[in-house]
C-alpha angles and dihedrals in degrees: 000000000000095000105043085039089228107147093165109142099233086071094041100053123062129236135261082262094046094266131141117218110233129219113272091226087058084064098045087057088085098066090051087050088063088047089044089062094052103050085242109158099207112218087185144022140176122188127186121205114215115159126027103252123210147196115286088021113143119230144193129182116214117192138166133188113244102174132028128173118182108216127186084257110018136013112236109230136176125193137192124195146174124216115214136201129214090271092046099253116149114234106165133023126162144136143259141200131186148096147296111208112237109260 
């Protein structure tokens, strides 16, 4: 909340089960996480938010590369990905374009 600057009330007050609701951004870190470790500069990105996400959920990212178009500077390149929680539900999913610079 500090960071992201978010004081809305839905992520300050707990849940009927004791949870606090996380920012969805927070969420759509992971994806970036993937592009991160491939150097891949997004020029866009949709995500959908499907299921509320909160602390101490456990999460895993799941993307796959659907397009790729090698140029003379960069590779084209185009992702999807799902975002799971502990009980395999899944809570994100979206979408991503950009580049990879030629090595």
């Amino acid at each position: 909340m500090e960071l992201s600057g978010d004081r809305g009330v839905h992520h300050r007050q707990k849940d009927a089960q004791g949870r606090l609701l996380a920012h969805g951004l927070l969420t759509a870190t992971l994806p970036t996480k993937l592009g991160g470790d491939l150097d891949y500069i997004a020029r866009t990105m949709t995500f959908e938010f499907l299921k509320p996400v909160y602390a101490g959920d456990a999460l895993d990212c799941l993307g796959v590369v659907d397009t790729v178009k090698p140029g003379r500077a960069f590779t084209r390149v185009s992702f999807s990905f799902t975002v799971t929680n502990q009980a395999s539900v899944v809570v994100m999913k979206g979408s991503s374009s950009g580049v990879i610079a030629a090595s």
